[in-house]
N, C-alpha and C positions, 0 to 999 in steps of 0.2 A: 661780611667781614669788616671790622674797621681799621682803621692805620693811623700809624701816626706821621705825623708829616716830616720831611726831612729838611735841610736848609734851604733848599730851591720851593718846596711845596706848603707855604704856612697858612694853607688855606683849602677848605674840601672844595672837589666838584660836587655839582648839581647838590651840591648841600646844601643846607638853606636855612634861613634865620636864627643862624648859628651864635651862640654864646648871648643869646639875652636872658636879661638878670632879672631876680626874683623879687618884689615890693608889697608892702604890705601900710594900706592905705590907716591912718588915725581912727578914721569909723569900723575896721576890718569887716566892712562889706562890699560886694561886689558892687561895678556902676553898672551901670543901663547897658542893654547889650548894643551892640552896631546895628545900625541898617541895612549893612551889606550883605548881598547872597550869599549862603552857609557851603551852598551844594558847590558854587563854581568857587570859593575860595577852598574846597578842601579838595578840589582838583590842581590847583596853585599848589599848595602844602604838600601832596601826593605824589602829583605826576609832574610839573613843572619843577619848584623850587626843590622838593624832594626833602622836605624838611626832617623828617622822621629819620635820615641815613643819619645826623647831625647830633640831634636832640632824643635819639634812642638805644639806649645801652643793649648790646650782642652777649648773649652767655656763650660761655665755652665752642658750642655749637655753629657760630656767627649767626644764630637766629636773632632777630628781637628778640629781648622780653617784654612780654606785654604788660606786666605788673609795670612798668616803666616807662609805657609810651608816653612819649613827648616829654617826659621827667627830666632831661638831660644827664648830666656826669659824662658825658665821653669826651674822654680826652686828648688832646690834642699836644703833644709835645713839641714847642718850639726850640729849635737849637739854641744853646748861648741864652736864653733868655727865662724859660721856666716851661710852665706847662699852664693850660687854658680848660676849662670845662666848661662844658656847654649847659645851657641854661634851663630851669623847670619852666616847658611853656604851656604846662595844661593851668588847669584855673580853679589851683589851689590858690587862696588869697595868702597864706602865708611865706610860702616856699615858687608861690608861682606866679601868675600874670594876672590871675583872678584881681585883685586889686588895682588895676593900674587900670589908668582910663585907657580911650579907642586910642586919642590920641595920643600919649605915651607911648605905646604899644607900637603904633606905626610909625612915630619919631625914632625909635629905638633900633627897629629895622630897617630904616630909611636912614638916618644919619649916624647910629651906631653912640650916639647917647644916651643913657638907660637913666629913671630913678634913680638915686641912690639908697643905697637897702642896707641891714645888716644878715651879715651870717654870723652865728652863734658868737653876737655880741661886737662883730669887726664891723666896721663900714667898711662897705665894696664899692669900689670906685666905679663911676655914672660912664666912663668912658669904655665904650666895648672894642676889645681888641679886635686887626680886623680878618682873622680867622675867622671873623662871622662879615661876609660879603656885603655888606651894607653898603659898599661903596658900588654895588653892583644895582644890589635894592632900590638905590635913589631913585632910580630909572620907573619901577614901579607908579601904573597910573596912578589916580587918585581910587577909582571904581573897584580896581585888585586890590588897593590897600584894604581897602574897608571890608572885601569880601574876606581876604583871610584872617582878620580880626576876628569876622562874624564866627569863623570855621574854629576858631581857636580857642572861642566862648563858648563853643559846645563841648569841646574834651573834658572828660573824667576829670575830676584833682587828683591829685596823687601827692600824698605829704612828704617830700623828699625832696632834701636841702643839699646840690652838688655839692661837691668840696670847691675851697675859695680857691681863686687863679693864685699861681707863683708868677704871672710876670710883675717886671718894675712897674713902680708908678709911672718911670720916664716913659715907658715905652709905650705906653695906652695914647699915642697921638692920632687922632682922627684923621682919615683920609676921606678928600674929596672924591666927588663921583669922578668914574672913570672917564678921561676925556678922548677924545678921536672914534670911538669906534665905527667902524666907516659904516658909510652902503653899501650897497648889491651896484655893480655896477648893472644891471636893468634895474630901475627905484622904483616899486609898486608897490599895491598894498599887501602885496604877498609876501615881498620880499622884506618889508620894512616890519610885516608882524615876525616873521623869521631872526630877523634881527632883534628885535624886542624879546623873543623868548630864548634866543643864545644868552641876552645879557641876562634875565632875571631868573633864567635856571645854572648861570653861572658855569657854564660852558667856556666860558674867559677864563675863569678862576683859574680851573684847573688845565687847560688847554693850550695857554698864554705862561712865559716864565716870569718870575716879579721881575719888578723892576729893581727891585734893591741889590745892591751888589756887596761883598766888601769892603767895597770904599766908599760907598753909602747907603747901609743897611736899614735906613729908616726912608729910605726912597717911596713912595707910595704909587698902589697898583703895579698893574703889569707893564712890561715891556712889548710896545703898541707896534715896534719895528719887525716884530717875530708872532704879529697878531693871530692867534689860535693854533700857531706853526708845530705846540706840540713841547714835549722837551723835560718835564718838569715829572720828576720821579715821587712814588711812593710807597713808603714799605707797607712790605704784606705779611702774614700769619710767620710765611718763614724767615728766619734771622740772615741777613745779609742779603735777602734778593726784594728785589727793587721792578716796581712796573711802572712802563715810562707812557704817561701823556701822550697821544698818537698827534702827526701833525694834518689838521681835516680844513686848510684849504687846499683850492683848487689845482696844485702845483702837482705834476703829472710822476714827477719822479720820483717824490718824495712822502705827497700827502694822495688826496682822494680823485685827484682831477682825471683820473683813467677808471673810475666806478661809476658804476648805473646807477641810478637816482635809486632804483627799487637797493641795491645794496649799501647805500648811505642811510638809507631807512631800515634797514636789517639789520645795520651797527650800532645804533642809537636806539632799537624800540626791539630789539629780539638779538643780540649780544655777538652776533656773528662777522668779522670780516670780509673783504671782497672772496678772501681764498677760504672763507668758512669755517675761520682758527674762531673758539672760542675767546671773546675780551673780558679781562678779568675786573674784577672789583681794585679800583671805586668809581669805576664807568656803573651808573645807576641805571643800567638798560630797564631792568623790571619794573622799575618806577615810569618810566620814559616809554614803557611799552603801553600804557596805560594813557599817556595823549591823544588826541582828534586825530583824524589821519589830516584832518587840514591842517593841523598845527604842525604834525610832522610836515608834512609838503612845505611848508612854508619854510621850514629851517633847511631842509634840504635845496629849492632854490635861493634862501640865503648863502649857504655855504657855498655854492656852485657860483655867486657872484663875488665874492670878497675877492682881494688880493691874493693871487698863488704868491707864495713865500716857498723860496726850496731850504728846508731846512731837515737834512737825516736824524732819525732819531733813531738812541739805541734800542737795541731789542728789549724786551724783556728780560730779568733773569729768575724770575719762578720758575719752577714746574710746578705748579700747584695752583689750575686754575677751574674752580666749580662754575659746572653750566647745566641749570636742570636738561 
């Protein structure tokens, strides 16, 4: 299923390199492929950053379509401002990333500045709004970057040219990388890769409420005071019901701090809660059930060390929630 976002949510979870734009280089041939691992970069793309929930158009069905993977068009409506579609990133050189060097390609995701390109005749502005988490991405090693590059040189082309964004020119202002996000309060190498894969599967994004308010709607990232506390709605299939962001620190009343390790792993990689309620889409369990179990372990004692925040969040209001 996909959604569109509402005024608190202008931004997917665990979605991932969201809205980069499509170039096409003067020689219109591809460059030299990356050096980076293909196999553990399209474990990044897959099951960590979950690139495809982003960058792949749902028929009717909310399946994929596969005529479409990685193609982009999904849209993303922001209130007040327009609407956003995400970007072709297979390696059609005309319509997709095929043209664009490594580094382009990882600057793009990393700082959320793109080529600048035309679509049928416009020039698309180089600044990527940041419904695509790149403020999240910065974080990204040097060794991942270059892996999902390599992963991203292998997809099919697919000659399909999303429709151009309706946001303003004003509003494409780049935001820095995310600042404060804490430690575990025990700091090891467990905990610190746990923390490394909250941020780059964007588990913030969606977890964490912006920081923009009404009285300063171009505030950039999240609100660090209410860090992964939960909160932040998103519409679903049906018209007026709304699924809320769970709050997954340690805070006993409110969020996960009364759950078993094995059931904080059950939530995240197999869709089930402590009391074994099915969690609805855009929680990307399926993607996420597809991680190492060390890498789940790791997020799970991250999440057991961050700050408890007691912050209630409302229920759900679907009924309408698919769990194979």
């Amino acid at each position: 299923m996909r959604r569109t976002l509402t005024s608190y949510a202008i931004a997917a979870c665990a979605v991932a390199l969201c809205a980069l734009a499509a170039c096409k280089s003067d020689s219109g041939t591809n460059p030299p492929t990356t050096t980076g691992d293909k196999t553990h970069g399209e474990y990044l793309v897959k099951n960590v950053a979950v690139c495809g929930d982003c960058h792949t158009q749902r028929g009717v069905t909310g399946l994929p379509i596969d005529s479409l993977n990685m193609a982009g068009g999904v849209a993303f409506s922001i209130p007040n401002l327009g609407t956003v579609y995400s970007r072709n990133l297979t390696s059609d050189s005309t319509h997709g990333i095929g043209a664009w060097t490594d580094q382009q390609i990882i600057t793009a995701f990393r700082t959320g500045i793109a080529p600048m390109h035309m679509h049928n005749g416009v020039a698309m502005d180089s600044v990527l709004f940041p419904v695509m988490p790149y403020w999240l991405y910065g974080y990204l090693t040097d060794s991942d970057a270059k892996d999902i590059v390599a992963y991203l040189r292998t997809l099919k082309a697919v000659s399909y040219d999303p429709p151009m964004d309706t946001i303003p020119a004003a509003a494409r202002v780049t935001w820095p990388k995310q600042a404060g996000i804490p430690d575990a309060t025990t700091n090891d190498a467990t905990t610190q890769r746990g923390k490394y894969l909250v941020t780059v599967a964007a588990c913030i994004d969606c977890h964490t409420i912006p920081a923009a308010t009404t009285t300063n709607p171009f505030a950039s990232g999240v609100n660090m005071s209410l860090f992964l506390a939960g909160g932040r709605p998103f519409e679903t299939i049906e018209p007026g019901k709304l699924i809320m962001s769970k709050n997954i620190t340690p805070d006993v009343a409110t969020g996960i701090g009364s759950w078993t390790s094995s059931q904080i792993d059950s939530a995240f990689a197999f869709g089930w809660d402590d009391q074994h309620r099915a969690l609805c889409p855009p929680m990307p369990w399926e993607a996420f059930n597809g991680m190492t179990s060390t890498d789940r372990a790791a997020i799970v004692a991250y999440l057991r060390g961050i700050p408890a925040v007691s912050n209630t969040v409302p229920e759900d209001t679907t009924l309408h929630c698919p769990h194979p």
